[in-house]
mmJSON file of the N, C-alpha and C atoms, coordinates in Angstrom:
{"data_MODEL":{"atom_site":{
"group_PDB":["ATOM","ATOM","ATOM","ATOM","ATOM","ATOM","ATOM","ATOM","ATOM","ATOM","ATOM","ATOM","ATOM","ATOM","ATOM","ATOM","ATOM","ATOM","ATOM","ATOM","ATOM","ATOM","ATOM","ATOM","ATOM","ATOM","ATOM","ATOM","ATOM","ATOM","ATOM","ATOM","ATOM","ATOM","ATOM","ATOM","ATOM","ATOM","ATOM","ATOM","ATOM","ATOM","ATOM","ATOM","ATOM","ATOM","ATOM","ATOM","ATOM","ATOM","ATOM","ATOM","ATOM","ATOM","ATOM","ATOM","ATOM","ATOM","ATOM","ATOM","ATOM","ATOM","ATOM","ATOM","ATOM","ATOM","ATOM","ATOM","ATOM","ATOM","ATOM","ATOM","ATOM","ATOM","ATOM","ATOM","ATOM","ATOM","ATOM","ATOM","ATOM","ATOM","ATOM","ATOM","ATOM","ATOM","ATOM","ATOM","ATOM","ATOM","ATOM","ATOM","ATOM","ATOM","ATOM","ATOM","ATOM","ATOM","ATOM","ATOM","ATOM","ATOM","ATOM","ATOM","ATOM","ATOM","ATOM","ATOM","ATOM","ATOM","ATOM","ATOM","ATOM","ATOM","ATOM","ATOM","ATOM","ATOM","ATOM","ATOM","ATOM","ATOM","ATOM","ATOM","ATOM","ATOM","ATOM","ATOM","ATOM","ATOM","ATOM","ATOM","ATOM","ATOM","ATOM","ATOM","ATOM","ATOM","ATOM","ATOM","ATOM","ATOM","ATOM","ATOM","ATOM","ATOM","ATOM","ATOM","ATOM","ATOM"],
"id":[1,2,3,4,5,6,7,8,9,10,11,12,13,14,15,16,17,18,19,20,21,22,23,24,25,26,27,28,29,30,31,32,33,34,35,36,37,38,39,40,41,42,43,44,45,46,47,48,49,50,51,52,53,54,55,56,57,58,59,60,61,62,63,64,65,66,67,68,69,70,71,72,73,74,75,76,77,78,79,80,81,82,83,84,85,86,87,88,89,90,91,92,93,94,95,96,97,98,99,100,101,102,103,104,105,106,107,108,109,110,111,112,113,114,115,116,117,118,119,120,121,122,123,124,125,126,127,128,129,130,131,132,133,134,135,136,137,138,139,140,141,142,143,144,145,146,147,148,149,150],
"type_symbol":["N","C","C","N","C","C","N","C","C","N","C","C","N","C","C","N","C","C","N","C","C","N","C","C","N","C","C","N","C","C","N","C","C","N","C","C","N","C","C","N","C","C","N","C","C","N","C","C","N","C","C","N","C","C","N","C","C","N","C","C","N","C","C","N","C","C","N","C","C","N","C","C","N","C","C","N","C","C","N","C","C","N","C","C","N","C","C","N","C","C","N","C","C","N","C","C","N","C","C","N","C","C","N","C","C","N","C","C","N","C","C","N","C","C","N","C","C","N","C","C","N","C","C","N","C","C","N","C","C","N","C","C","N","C","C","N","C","C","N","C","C","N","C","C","N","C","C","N","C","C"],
"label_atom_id":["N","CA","C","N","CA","C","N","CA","C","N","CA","C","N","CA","C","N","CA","C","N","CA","C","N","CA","C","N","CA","C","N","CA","C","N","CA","C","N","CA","C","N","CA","C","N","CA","C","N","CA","C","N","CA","C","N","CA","C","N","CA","C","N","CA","C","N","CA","C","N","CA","C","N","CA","C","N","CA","C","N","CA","C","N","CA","C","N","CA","C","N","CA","C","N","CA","C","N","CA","C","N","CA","C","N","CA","C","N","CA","C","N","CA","C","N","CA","C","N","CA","C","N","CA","C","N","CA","C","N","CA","C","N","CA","C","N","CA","C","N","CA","C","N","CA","C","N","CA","C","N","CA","C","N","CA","C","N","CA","C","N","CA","C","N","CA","C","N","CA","C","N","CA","C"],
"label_alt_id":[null,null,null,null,null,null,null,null,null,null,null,null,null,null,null,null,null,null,null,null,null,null,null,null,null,null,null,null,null,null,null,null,null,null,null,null,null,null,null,null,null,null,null,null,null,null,null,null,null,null,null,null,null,null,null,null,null,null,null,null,null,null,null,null,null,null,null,null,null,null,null,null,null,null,null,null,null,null,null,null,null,null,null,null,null,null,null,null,null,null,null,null,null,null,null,null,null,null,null,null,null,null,null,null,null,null,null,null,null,null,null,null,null,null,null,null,null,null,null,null,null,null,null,null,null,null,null,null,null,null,null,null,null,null,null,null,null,null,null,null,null,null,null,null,null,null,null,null,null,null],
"label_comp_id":["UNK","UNK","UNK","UNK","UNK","UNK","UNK","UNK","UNK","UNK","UNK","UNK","UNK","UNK","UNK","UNK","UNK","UNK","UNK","UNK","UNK","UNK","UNK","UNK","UNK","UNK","UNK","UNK","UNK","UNK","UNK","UNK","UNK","UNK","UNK","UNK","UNK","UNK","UNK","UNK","UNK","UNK","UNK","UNK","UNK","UNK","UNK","UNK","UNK","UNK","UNK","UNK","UNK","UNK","UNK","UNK","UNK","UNK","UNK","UNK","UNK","UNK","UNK","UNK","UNK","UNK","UNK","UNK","UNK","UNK","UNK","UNK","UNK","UNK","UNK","UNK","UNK","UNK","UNK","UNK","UNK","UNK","UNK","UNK","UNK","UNK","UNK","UNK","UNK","UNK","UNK","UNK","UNK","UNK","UNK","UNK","UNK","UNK","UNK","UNK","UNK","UNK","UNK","UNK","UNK","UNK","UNK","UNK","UNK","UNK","UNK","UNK","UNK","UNK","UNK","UNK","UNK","UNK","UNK","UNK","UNK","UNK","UNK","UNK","UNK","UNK","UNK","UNK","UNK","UNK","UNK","UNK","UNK","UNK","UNK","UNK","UNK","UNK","UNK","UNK","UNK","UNK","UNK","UNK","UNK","UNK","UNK","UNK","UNK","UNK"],
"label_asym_id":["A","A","A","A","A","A","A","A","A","A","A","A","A","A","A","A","A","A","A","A","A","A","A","A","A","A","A","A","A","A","A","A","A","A","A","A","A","A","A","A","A","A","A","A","A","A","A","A","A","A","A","A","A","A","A","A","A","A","A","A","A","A","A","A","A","A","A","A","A","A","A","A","A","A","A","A","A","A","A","A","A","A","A","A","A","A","A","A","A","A","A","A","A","A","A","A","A","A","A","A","A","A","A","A","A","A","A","A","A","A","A","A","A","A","A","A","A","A","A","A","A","A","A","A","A","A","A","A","A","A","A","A","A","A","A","A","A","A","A","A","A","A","A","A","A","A","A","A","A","A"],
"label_entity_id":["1","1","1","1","1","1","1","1","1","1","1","1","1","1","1","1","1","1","1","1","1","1","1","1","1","1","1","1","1","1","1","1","1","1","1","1","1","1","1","1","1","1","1","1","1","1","1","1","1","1","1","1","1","1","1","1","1","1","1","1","1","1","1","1","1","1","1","1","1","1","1","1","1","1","1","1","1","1","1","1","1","1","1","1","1","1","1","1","1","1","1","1","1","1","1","1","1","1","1","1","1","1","1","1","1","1","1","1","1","1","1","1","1","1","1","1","1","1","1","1","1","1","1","1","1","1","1","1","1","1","1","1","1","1","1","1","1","1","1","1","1","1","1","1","1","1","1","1","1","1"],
"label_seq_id":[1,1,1,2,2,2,3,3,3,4,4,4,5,5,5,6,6,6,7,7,7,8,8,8,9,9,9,10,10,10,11,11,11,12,12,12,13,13,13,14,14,14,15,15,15,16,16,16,17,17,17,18,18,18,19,19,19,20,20,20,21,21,21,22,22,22,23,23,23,24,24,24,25,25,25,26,26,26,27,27,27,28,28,28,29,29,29,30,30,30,31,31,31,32,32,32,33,33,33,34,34,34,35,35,35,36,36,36,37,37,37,38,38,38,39,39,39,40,40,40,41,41,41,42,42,42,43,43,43,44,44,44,45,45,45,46,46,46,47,47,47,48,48,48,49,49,49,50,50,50],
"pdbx_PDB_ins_code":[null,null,null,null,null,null,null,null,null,null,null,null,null,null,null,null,null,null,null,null,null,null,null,null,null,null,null,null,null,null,null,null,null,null,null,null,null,null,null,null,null,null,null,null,null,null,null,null,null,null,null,null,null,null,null,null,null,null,null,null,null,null,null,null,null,null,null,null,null,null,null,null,null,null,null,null,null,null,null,null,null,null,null,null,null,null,null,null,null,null,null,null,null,null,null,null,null,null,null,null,null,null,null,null,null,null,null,null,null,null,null,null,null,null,null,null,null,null,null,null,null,null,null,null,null,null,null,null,null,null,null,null,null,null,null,null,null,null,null,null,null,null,null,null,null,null,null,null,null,null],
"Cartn_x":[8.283,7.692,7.418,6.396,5.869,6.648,6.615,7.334,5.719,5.761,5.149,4.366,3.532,2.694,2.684,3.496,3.445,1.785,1.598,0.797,0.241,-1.029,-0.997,-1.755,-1.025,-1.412,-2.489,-3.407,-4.689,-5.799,-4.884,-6.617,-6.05,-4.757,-4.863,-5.871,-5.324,-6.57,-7.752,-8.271,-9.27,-10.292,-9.446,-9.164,-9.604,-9.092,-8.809,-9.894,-9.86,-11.475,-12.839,-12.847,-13.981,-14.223,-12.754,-12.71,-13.334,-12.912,-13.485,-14.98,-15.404,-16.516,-17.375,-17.051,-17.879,-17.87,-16.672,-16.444,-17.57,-18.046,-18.483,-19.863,-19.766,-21.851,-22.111,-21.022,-21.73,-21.455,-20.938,-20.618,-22.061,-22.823,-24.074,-24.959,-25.397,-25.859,-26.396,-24.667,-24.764,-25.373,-24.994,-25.462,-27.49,-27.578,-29.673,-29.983,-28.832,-30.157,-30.328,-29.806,-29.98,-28.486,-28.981,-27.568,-27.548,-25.958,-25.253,-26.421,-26.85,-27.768,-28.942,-29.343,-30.811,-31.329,-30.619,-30.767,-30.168,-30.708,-30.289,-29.56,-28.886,-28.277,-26.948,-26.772,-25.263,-24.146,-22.973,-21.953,-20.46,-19.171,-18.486,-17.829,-18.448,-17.911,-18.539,-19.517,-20.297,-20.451,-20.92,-21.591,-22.99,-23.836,-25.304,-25.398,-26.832,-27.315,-28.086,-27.627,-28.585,-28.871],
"Cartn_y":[31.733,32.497,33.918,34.262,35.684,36.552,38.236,39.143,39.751,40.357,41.024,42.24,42.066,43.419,45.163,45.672,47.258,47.421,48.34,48.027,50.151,50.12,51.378,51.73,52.749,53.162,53.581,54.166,54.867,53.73,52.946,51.423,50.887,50.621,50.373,51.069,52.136,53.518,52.872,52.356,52.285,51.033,50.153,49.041,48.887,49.457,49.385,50.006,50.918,52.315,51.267,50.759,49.753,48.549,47.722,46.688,47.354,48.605,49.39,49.63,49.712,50.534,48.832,48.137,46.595,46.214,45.927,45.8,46.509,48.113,48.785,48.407,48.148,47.841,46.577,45.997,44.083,44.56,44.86,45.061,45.929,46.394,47.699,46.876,45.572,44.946,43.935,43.67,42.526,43.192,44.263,45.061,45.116,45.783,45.379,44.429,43.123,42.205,40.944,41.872,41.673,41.059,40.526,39.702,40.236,39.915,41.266,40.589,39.647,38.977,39.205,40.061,40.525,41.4,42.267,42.924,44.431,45.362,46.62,47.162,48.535,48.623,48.121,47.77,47.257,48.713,48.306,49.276,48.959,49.327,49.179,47.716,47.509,46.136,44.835,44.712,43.971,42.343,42.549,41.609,41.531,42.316,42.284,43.199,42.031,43.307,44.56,45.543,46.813,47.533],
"Cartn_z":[2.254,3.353,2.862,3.464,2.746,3.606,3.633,4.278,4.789,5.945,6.375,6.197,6.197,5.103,6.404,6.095,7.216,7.229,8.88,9.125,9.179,8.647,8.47,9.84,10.667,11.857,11.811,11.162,11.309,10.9,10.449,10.211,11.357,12.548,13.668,14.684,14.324,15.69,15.028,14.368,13.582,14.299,14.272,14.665,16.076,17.006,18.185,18.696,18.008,18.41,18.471,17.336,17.024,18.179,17.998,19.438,20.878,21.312,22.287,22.467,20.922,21.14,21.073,20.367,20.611,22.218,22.774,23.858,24.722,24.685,25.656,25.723,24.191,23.634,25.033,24.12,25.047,26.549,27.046,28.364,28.741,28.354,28.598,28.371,27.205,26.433,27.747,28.392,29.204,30.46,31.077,31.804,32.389,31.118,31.159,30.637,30.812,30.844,29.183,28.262,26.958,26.459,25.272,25.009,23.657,22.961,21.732,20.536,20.501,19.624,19.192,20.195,19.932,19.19,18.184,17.484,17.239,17.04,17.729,16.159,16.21,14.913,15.146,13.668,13.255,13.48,13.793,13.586,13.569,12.862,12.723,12.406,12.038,11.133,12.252,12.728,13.469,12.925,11.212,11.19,10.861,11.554,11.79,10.315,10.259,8.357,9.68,8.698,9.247,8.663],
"occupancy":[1.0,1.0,1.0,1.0,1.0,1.0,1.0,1.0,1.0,1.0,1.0,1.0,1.0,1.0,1.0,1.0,1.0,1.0,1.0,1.0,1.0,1.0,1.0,1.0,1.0,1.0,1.0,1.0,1.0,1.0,1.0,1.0,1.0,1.0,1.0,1.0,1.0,1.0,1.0,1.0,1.0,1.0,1.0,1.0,1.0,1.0,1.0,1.0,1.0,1.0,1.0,1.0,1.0,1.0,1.0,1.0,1.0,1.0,1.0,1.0,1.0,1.0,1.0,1.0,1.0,1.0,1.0,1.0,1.0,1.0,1.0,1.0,1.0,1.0,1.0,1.0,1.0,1.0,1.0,1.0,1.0,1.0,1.0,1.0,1.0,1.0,1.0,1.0,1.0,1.0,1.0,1.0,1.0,1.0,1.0,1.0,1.0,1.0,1.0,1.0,1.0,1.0,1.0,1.0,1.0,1.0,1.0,1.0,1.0,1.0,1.0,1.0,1.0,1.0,1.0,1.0,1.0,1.0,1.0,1.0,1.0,1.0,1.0,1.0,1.0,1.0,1.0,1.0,1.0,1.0,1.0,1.0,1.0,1.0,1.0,1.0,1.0,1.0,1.0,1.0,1.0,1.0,1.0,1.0,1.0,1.0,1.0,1.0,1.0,1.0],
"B_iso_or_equiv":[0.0,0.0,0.0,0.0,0.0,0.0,0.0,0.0,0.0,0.0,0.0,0.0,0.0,0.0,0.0,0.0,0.0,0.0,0.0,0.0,0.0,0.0,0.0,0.0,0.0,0.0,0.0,0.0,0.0,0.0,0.0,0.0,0.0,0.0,0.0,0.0,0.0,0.0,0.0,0.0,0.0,0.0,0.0,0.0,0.0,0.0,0.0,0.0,0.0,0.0,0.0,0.0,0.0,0.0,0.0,0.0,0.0,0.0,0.0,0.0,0.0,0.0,0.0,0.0,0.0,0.0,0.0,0.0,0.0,0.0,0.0,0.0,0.0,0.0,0.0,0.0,0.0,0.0,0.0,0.0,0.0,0.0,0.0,0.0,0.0,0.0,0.0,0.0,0.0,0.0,0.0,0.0,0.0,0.0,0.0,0.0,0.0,0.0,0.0,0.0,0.0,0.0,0.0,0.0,0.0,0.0,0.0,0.0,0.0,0.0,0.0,0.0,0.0,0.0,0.0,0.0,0.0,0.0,0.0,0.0,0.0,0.0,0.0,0.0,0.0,0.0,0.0,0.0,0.0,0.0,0.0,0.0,0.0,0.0,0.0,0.0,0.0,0.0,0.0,0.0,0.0,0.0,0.0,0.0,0.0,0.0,0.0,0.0,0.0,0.0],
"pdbx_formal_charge":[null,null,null,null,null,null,null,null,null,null,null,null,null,null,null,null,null,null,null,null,null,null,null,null,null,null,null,null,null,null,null,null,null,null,null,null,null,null,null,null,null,null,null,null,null,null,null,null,null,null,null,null,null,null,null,null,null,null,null,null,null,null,null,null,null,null,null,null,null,null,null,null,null,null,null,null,null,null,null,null,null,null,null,null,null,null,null,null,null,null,null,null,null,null,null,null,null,null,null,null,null,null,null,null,null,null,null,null,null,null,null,null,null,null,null,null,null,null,null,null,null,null,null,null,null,null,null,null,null,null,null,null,null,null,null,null,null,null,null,null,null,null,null,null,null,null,null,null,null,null],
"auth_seq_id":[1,1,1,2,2,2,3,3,3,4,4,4,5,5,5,6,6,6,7,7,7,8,8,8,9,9,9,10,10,10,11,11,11,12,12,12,13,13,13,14,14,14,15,15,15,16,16,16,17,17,17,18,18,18,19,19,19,20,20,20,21,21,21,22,22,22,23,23,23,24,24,24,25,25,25,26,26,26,27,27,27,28,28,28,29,29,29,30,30,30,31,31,31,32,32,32,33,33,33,34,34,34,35,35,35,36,36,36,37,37,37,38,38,38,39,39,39,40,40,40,41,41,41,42,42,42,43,43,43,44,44,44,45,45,45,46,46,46,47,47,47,48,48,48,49,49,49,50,50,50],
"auth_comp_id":["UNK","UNK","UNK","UNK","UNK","UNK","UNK","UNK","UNK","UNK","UNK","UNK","UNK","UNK","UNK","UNK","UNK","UNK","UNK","UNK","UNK","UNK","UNK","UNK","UNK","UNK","UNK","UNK","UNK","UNK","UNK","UNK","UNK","UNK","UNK","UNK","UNK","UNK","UNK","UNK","UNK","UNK","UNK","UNK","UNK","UNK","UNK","UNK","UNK","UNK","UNK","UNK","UNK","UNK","UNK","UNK","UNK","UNK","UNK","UNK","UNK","UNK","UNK","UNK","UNK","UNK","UNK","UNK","UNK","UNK","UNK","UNK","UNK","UNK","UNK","UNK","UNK","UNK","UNK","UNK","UNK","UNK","UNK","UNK","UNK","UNK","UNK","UNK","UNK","UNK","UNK","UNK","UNK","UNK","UNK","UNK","UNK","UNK","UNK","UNK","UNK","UNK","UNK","UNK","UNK","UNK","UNK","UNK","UNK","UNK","UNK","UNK","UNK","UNK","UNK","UNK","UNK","UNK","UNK","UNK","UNK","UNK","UNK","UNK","UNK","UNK","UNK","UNK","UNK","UNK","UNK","UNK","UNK","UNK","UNK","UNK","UNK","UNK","UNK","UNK","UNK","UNK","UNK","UNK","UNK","UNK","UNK","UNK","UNK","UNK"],
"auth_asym_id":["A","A","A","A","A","A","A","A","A","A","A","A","A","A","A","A","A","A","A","A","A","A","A","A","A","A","A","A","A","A","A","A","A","A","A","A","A","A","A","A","A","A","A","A","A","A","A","A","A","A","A","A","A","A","A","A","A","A","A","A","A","A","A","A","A","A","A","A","A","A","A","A","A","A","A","A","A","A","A","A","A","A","A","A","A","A","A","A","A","A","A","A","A","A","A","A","A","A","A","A","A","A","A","A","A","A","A","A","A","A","A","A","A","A","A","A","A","A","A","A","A","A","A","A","A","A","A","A","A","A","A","A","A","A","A","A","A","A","A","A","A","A","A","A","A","A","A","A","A","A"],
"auth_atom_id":["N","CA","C","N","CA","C","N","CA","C","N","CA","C","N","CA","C","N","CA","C","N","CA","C","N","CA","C","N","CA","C","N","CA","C","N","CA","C","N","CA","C","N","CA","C","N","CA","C","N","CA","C","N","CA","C","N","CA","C","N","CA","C","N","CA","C","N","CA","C","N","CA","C","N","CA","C","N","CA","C","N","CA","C","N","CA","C","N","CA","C","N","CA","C","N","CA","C","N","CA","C","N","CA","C","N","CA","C","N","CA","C","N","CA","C","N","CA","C","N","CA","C","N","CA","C","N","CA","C","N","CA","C","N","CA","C","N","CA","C","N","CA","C","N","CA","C","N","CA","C","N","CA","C","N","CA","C","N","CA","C","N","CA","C","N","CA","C","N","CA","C","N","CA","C"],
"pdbx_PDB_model_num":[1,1,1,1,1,1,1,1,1,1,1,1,1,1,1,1,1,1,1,1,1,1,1,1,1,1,1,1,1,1,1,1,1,1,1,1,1,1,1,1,1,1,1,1,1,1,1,1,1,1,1,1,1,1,1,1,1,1,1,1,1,1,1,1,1,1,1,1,1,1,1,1,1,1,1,1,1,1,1,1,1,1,1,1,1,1,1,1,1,1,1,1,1,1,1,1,1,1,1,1,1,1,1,1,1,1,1,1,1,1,1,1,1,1,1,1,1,1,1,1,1,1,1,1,1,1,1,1,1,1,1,1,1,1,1,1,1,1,1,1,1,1,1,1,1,1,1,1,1,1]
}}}
Protein backbone atom coordinates (compact mmCIF):
# COMPACT_ATOMS: atom_id res chain seq x y z
CA UNK A 1 0.00 0.00 0.00
CA UNK A 2 1.32 3.35 -0.96
CA UNK A 3 1.40 6.32 1.80
CA UNK A 4 -0.29 9.34 0.95
CA UNK A 5 1.24 12.03 -1.00
CA UNK A 6 0.78 15.76 1.39
CA UNK A 7 -1.21 17.90 -0.25
CA UNK A 8 0.22 21.37 -1.15
CA UNK A 9 -2.35 24.01 -0.02
CA UNK A 10 -1.88 26.57 -2.70
CA UNK A 11 -2.45 23.89 -5.75
CA UNK A 12 -5.65 23.24 -3.41
CA UNK A 13 -6.73 27.20 -3.49
CA UNK A 14 -5.75 26.51 -6.93
CA UNK A 15 -7.85 23.86 -7.41
CA UNK A 16 -10.89 24.97 -5.95
CA UNK A 17 -10.59 28.61 -7.50
CA UNK A 18 -10.70 26.85 -10.91
CA UNK A 19 -13.73 24.29 -9.89
CA UNK A 20 -15.55 27.74 -8.99
CA UNK A 21 -14.69 29.55 -11.78
CA UNK A 22 -15.84 26.37 -14.28
CA UNK A 23 -18.82 26.01 -12.23
CA UNK A 24 -19.82 29.89 -12.72
CA UNK A 25 -18.94 29.72 -16.66
CA UNK A 26 -21.52 26.69 -17.18
CA UNK A 27 -24.01 28.04 -14.91
CA UNK A 28 -23.97 31.70 -17.26
CA UNK A 29 -23.29 29.31 -20.30
CA UNK A 30 -26.46 27.48 -19.15
CA UNK A 31 -28.10 30.69 -18.31
CA UNK A 32 -28.21 32.32 -22.25
CA UNK A 33 -29.12 29.57 -23.67
CA UNK A 34 -25.70 28.00 -24.82
CA UNK A 35 -24.14 24.85 -23.75
CA UNK A 36 -20.14 24.55 -22.17
CA UNK A 37 -19.49 22.85 -25.73
CA UNK A 38 -19.82 25.41 -27.99
CA UNK A 39 -16.73 26.90 -28.01
CA UNK A 40 -15.57 30.10 -26.47
CA UNK A 41 -11.90 30.42 -24.91
CA UNK A 42 -10.28 27.68 -23.03
CA UNK A 43 -9.24 28.38 -19.35
CA UNK A 44 -7.82 26.82 -16.46
CA UNK A 45 -7.31 23.47 -17.26
CA UNK A 46 -10.66 23.01 -19.35
CA UNK A 47 -9.65 20.75 -21.87
CA UNK A 48 -10.68 22.85 -24.89
CA UNK A 49 -7.56 23.58 -27.46
CA UNK A 50 -7.40 27.41 -27.38
Amino acid sequence: MTEPVPTDPRAERERDRCGRLRFRASAALHKSGLSAGSGGPAGCGSGAPG
